[in-house]
N, C-alpha and C positions, 0 to 999 in steps of 0.2 A: 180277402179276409182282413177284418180293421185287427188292428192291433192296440189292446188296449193300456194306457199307462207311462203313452211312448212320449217320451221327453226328447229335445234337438240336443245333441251333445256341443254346450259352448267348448269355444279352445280357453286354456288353461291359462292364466294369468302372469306373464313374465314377470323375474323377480322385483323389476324396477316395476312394474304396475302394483305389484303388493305392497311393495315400500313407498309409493305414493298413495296410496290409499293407506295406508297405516298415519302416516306424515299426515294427512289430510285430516284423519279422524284425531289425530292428538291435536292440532292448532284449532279445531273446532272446540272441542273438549273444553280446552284450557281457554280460549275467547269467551262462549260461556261460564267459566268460573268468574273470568278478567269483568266480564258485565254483571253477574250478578255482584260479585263486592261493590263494582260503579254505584251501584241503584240500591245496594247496603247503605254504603257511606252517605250517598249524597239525602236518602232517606233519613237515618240518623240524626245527619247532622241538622238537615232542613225542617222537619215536621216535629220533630221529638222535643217535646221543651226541653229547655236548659235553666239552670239556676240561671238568676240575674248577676250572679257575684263572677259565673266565669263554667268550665266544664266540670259537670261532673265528675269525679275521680273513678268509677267505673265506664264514664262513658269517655273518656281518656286513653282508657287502656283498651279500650273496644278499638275506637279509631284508631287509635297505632295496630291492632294487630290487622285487624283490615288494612291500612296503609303497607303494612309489611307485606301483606297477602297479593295485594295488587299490583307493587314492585316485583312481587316475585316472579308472577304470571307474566308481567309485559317483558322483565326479561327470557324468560324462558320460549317466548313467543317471536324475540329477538332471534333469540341463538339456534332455535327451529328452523323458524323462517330465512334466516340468514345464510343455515350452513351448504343450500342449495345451491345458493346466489355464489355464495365466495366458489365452491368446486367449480362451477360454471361458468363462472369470473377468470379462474386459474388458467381452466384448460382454455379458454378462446385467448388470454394471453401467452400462454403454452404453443397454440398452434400459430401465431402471429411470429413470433420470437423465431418458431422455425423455418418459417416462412420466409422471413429477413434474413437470416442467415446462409447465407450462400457461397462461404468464404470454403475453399478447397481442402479436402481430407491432409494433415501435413503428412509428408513423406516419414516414415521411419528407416534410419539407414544406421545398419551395423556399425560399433564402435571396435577399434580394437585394441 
């Protein structure tokens, strides 16, 4: 008798695989935003006339917020990307440190 409707049961996602797949989809996310101001700005500034005399006053404040926008993203993209590298960084010098260390438990001995 077939059985209809019958899906394979996957196993279930360890928390570090959800938190890397979460981590994953936000440095996506935010790279996308990061590119789109790229091809904002450099649009903008490139193709878009400008007075002869210097920038426009609305398009002044265009480019700085886009500038702000972009800064904000490449840091944010920093301290994402980053804060894996330093935990990972820590504990291989963590387990290096104990490694070298080989020096004898000190005795403790009663005072009186």
């Amino acid at each position: 008798m077939t059985t209809i409707g019958y899906k394979p049961v996957k196993p279930r996602l360890s928390p570090d695989e959800i938190e890397v797949r979460v981590w994953a989809w936000v440095i996506f996310v935010i790279s996308i935003i990061l590119l789109g101001s790229c091809f904002s700005f450099i649009y903008s500034v490139t193709w878009v006339t400008q007075p002869m005399s210097g920038m426009a006053p609305i398009d002044k404040v265009y480019t700085k917020m886009i500038n702000d926008i972009m800064l904000l993203c490449t840091g944010v993209l920093g301290g994402v990307a980053g804060r894996k590298v330093i935990a990972a960084a820590s504990a291989v010098a963590t387990a290096r440190a104990e490694a070298v260390d080989n020096d004898p438990e000190p005795k403790l001995e009663a005072k009186e």
